[in-house]
C-alpha positions in Angstrom: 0.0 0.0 0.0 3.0 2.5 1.0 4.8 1.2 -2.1 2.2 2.3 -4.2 1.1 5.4 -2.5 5.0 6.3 -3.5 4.4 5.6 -6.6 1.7 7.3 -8.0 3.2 11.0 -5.8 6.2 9.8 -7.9 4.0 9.9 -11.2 2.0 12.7 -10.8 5.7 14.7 -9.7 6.8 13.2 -12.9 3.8 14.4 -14.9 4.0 17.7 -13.5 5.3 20.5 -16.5 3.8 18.1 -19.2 1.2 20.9 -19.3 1.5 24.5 -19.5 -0.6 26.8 -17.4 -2.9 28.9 -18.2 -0.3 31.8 -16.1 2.6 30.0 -18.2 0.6 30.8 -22.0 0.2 34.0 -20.9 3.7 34.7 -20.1 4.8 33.6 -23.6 2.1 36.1 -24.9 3.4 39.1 -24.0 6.9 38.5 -23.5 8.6 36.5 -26.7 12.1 38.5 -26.1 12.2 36.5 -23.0 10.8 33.1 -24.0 13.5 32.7 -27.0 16.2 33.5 -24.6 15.6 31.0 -22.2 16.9 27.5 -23.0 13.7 25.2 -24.0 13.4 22.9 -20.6 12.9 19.2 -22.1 10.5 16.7 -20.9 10.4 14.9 -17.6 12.1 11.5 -18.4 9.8 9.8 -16.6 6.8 11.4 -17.9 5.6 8.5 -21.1 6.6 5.6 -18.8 3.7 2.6 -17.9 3.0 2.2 -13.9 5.1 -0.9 -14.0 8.3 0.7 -15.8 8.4 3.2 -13.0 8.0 0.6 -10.6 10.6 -1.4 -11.4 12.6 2.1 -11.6 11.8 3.2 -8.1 12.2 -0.2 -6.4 15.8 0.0 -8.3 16.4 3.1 -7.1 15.3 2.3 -3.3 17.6 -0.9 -3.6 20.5 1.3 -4.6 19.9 3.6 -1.5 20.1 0.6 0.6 23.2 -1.2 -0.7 24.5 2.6 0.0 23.5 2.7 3.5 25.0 -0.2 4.3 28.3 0.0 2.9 28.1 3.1 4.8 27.5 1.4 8.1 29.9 -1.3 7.4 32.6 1.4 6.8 31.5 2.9 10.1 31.7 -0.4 11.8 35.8 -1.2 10.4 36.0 2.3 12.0 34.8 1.3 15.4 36.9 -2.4 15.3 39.8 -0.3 14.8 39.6 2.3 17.6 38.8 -0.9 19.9 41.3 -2.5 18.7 43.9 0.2 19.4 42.4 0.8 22.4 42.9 -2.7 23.1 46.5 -2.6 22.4 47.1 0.3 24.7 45.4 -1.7 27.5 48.3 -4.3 27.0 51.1 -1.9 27.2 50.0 -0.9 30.2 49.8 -4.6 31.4 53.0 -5.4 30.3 54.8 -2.4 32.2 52.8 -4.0 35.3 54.0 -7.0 34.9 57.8 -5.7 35.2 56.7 -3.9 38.2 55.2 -6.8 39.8 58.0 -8.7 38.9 60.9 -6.2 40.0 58.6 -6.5 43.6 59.2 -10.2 44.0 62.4 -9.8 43.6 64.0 -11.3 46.9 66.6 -8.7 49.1 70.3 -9.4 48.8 70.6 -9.0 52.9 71.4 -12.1 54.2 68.5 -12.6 56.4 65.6 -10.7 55.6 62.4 -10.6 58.1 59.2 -12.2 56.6 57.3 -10.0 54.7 53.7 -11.1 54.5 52.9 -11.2 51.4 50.4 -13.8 48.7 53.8 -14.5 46.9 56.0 -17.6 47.7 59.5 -16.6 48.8 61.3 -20.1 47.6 59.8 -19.2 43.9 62.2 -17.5 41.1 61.7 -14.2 40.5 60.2 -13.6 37.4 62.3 -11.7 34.5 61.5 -8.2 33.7 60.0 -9.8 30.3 56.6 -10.9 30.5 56.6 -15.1 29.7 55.0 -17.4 27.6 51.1 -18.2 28.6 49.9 -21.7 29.0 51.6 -24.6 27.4 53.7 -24.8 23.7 50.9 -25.6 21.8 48.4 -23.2 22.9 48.2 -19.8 21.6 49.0 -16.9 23.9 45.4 -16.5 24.4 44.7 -19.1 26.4 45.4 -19.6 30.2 46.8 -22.3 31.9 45.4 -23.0 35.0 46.2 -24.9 38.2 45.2 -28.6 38.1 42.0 -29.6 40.4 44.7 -31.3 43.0 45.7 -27.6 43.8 44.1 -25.2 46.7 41.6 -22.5 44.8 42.0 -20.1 47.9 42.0 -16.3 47.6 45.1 -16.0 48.1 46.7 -16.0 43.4 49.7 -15.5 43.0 50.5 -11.9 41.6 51.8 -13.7 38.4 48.6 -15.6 37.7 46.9 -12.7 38.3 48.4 -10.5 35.7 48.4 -13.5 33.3 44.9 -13.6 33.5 44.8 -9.9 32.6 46.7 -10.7 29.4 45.4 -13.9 28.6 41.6 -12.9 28.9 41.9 -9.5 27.0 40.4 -9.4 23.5 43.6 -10.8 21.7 41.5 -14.3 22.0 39.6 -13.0 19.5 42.9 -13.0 17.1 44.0 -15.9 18.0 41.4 -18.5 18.4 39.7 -17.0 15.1 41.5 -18.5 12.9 41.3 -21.4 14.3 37.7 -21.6 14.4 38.3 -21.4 10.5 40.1 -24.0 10.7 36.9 -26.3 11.3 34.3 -24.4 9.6 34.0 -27.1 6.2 34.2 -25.6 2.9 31.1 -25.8 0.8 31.6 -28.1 -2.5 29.2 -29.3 -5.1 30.4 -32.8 -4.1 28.9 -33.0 -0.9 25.7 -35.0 0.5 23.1 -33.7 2.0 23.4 -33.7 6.0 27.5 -34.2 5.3 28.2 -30.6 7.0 26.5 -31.1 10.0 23.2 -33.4 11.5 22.1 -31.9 14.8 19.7 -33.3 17.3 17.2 -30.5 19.5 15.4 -32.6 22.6 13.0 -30.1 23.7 11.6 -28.2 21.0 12.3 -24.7 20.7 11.8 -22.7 17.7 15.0 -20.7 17.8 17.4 -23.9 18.8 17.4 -25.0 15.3 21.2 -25.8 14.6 21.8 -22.7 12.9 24.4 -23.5 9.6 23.8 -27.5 10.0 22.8 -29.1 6.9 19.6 -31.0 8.7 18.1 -30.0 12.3 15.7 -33.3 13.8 13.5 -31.6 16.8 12.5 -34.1 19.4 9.5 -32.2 21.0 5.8 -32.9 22.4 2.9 -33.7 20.0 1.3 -30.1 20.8 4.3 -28.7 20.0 5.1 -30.3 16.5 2.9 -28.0 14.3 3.7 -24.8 15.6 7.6 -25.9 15.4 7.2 -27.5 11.8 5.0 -24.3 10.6 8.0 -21.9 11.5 10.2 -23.6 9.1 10.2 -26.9 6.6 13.5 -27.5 6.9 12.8 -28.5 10.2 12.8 -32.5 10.7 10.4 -32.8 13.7 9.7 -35.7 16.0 6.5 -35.5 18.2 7.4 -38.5 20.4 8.4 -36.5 23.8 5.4 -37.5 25.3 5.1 -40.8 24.4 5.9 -43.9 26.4 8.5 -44.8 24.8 10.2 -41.5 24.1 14.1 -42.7 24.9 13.6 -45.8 22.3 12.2 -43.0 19.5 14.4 -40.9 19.5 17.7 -43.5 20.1 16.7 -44.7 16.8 18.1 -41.5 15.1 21.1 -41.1 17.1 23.3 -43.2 14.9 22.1 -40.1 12.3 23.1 -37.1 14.3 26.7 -35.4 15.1 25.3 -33.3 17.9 22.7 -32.9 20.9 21.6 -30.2 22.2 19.2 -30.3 24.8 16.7 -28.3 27.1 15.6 -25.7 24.7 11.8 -25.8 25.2 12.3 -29.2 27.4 9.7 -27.9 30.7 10.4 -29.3 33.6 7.7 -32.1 34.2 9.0 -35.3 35.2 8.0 -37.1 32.6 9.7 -34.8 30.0 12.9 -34.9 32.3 13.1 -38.7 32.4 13.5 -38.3 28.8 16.9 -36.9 28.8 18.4 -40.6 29.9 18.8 -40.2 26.4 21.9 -38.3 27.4 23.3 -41.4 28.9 22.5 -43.4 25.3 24.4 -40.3 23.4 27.5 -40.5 25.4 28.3 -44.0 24.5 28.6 -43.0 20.8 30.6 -40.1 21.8 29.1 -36.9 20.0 29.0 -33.7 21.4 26.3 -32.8 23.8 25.4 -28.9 24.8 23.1 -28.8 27.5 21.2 -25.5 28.2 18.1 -24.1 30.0 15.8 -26.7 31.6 18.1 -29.1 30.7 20.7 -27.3 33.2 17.6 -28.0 35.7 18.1 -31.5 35.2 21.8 -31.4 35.9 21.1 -29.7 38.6 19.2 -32.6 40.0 21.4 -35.2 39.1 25.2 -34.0 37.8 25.7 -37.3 37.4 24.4 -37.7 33.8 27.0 -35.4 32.1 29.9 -35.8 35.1 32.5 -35.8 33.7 31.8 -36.4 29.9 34.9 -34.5 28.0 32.4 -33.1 25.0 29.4 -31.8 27.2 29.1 -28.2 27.0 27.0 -26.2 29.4 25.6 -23.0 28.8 24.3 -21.0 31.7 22.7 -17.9 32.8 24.0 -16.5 35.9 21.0 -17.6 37.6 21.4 -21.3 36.8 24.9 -20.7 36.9 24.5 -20.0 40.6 21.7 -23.2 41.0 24.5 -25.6 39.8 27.3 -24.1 41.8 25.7 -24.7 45.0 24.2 -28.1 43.9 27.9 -29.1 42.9 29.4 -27.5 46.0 26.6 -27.2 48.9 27.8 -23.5 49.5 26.8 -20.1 48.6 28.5 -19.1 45.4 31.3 -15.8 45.4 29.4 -13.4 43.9 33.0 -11.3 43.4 35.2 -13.7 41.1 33.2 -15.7 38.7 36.2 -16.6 36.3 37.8 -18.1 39.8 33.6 -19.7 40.5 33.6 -20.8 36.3 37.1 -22.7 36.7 35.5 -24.4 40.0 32.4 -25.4 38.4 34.1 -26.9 35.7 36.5 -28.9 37.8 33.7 -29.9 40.1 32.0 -31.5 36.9 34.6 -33.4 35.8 36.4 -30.6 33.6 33.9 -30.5 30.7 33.8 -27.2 29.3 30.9 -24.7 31.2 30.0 -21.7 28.9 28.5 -18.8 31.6 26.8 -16.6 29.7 26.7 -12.6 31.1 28.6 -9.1 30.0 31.3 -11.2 29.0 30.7 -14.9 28.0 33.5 -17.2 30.4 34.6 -19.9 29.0 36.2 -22.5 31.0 36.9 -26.6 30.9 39.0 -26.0 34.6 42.1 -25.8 33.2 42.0 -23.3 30.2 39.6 -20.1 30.2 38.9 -17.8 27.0 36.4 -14.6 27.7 34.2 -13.4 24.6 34.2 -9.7 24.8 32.6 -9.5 21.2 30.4 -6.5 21.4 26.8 -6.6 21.6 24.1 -4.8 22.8 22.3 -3.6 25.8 19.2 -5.6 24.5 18.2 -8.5 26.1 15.2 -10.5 24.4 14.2 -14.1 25.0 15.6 -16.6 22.6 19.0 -15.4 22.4 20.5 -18.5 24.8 18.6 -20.8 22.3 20.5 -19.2 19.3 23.8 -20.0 20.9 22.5 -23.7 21.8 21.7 -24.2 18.6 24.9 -22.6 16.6 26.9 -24.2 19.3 25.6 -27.5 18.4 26.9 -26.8 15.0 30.4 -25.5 15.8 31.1 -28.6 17.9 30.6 -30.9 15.3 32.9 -29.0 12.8 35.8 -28.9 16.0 35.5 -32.6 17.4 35.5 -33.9 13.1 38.4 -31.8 12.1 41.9 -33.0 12.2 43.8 -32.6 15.3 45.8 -29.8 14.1 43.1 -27.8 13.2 42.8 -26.5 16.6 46.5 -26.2 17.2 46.1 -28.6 20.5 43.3 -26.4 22.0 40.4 -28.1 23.5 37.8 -28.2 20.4 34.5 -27.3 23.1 36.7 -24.0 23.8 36.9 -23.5 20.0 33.9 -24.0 19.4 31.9 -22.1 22.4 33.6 -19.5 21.5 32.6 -19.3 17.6 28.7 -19.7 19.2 29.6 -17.2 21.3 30.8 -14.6 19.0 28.5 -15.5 16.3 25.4 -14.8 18.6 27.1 -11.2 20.1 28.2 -10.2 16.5 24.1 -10.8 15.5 22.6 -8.9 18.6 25.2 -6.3 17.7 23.8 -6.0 14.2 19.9 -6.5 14.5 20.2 -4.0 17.6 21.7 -1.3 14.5 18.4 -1.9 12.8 16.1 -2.2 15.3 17.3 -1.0 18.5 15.0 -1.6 21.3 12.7 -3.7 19.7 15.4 -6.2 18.5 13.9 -9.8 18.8 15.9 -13.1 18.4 14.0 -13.5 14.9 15.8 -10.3 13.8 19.4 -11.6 15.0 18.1 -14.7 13.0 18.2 -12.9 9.9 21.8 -11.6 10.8 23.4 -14.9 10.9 24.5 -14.8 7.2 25.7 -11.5 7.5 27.6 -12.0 11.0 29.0 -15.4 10.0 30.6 -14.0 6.9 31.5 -10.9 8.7 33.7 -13.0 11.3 35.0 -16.2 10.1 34.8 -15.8 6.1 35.9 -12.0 5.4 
């Protein structure tokens, strides 16, 4: 209706001038001197053409506006990743002269017997040289942290060392580093691939925006009221109605020898009967494919740790708030509200160092011994649906890590690799949507920014 509204002000400003006035005729009447002087003003170009000829022309010209406005914005948004990354580099300049004056403290006195000073640093350890050393071990990059093993304390007390190394190692040189090896993974699309080749992921729960986002074929495992309002938002969806049935864990084991990933929770609910379900967790581990485990699925675990203790490719991906539930289930204490990188690491040692994805103003990533932060910017919009994105592309990335060759990942832990891909993916598309929509961004407008986000991170 708009377009066409447009259209016809268009044509009747085209159309204007194909006509003289009356005032006009007289004018040439009584002054000829005048009218042979002036240049002759041709036609309006427009002014012969059908309806449909000047549609076409104004929907060409409204198409070249747009391609305009966005090369703008993507100018503008180099700009920005420039100035943050130069402000970045600054920040580590300033770390690194901290470190030699951290290091020039420990330092031990040449007098021959010095009194005890108290102090969180050893006295029988080497004092560190005034250059700052290697992070973590030889074949992981400099972005990643080596932490202690799960035999050592986890008092207050770090060492001034580990604490500065965390300041390097979380900073947003991660996202050089572990980029291109998330490339790595990502499979090239060929005309000599099969269908479902590129990726086969498995949804228990049945939420519409937990679809294995890039995966060649997404089954969803959900309740028979559920199934048409799931298989109307999409036909590429392959959905299951068997949650409710008796026999639910025999349905959907069936497909398992089909799928490269689980993800599960999205959309799950949290009756019992739905929660028995996910022994089919148990079923999956055997055939070791990567699980992700997220919203009421994170109940579950709550409940009983047991079924993913422990289980090298689980991923979890919590909120704070479940973040906190599963901390005190795993350690029947109140959780340290001040350090949650120190409360991630715990978590993840407590569950048998799988990796633990806690999702906030800057996603932690942790499997207890190594720990990457995502400081991808997004937005200050927070809509429903967004931890279901990441489930979903998570799903995806973790089958492209764990089927790659080992050096792929250059000896990193492929569920760090690949949480944070999800996790940059899903920032990078809140980012974007938020630039179109602002505060009425939903999770089906960062949807529509995959393409554009994906390409824009691990393909430009």
């Amino acid at each position: 209706m708009c377009v066409c509204v447009c259209v016809l002000i268009f044509v009747r400003s085209s159309l204007k001038g194909s006509y003289p006035t009356k005032q006009s005729s007289l004018t040439k009447t009584n002054s000829p001197a005048a009218t042979s002087s002036r240049p002759r003003r041709s036609k309006k170009r427009f002014a012969n053409m059908s309806l449909e000829k000047l549609m076409e022309k104004f929907l060409e010209q409204s198409m070249e506006a747009e391609d305009n406005f966005y090369r703008l914005e993507e100018q503008r948004l180099q700009a920005e990743d420039k100035r943050r990354e130069e402000e970045h580099s600054r920040e580590l300049q300033m770390l690194q002269m901290l470190g030699q004056i951290f290091a020039g403290i420990r330092a031990p006195s040449p007098a021959p017997q010095a009194t005890p000073q108290p102090s969180c640093i050893p006295q029988t350890k080497p004092a560190v040289p005034p250059t700052r050393p290697p992070f973590g071990n030889g074949n992981h990059p400099p972005a990643l942290t080596e932490f202690a093993s799960h035999s050592q304390p986890a008092g207050p007390g770090l060492l001034m060392e580990e604490v500065i190394e965390r300041s390097f190692s979380l900073g947003t040189a991660a996202m050089d580093n572990v980029i291109p090896l998330l490339r790595n993974t990502i499979p090239p699309l060929t005309s000599k691939k099969h269908k479902g080749q590129d990726g086969r992921i498995g949804i228990i729960g049945g939420c519409q925006d937990s679809c294995g986002e890039g995966a060649d074929l997404s089954h969803v495992f959900c309740t028979k009221d559920a199934a048409p309002v799931i298989k109307s938002y999409s036909p590429e969806l392959i959905v299951h109605p068997v949650l409710d049935s008796p026999n639910a864990v025999e349905e959907i084991e069936k497909w398992l020898p089909r799928l490269h990933s689980l993800v599960v929770g999205p959309g799950l609910g949290r009756e019992d009967m739905l929660l028995k379900n996910a022994k089919i967790i148990e079923r999956s581990k055997l055939r070791g494919i990567p699980i992700i485990i997220d919203a009421d699925g994170l109940w579950l675990v709550a409940k009983e740790p047991s079924v993913i203790q422990g289980y090298q490719r689980g991923i979890l991906t919590p909120n704070f708030m479940e973040f906190t539930r599963l901390y005190e289930a795993m350690h029947h204490e109140p959780l340290d509200r001040t350090d949650h990188k120190r409360s991630a690491q715990q978590l993840a040692i407590a569950m048998g160092h799988l990796t633990l994805v806690l999702k906030g103003e800057e996603d932690i990533i942790t499997d207890g011994k190594n720990m990457l932060t995502c400081t991808q910017e997004g937005s200050g919009r927070r809509c429903g649906g967004q931890g279901d994105l990441l489930s979903g592309s998570l799903g995806v990335f973790a089958h492209w890590a764990f089927s790659s060759p080992p050096d792929a990942t250059k000896g990193m832990n492929p569920s760090l690799v690949a949480a944070f891909g999800a996790t940059s993916l899903t920032r990078q598309c809140n980012r974007q949507a938020f630039h179109k929509h602002s505060r009425s961004t939903t999770t089906s407008d960062m949807i529509q920014e995959i393409s554009c986000a994906f390409k824009k991170l691990f393909e430009s």
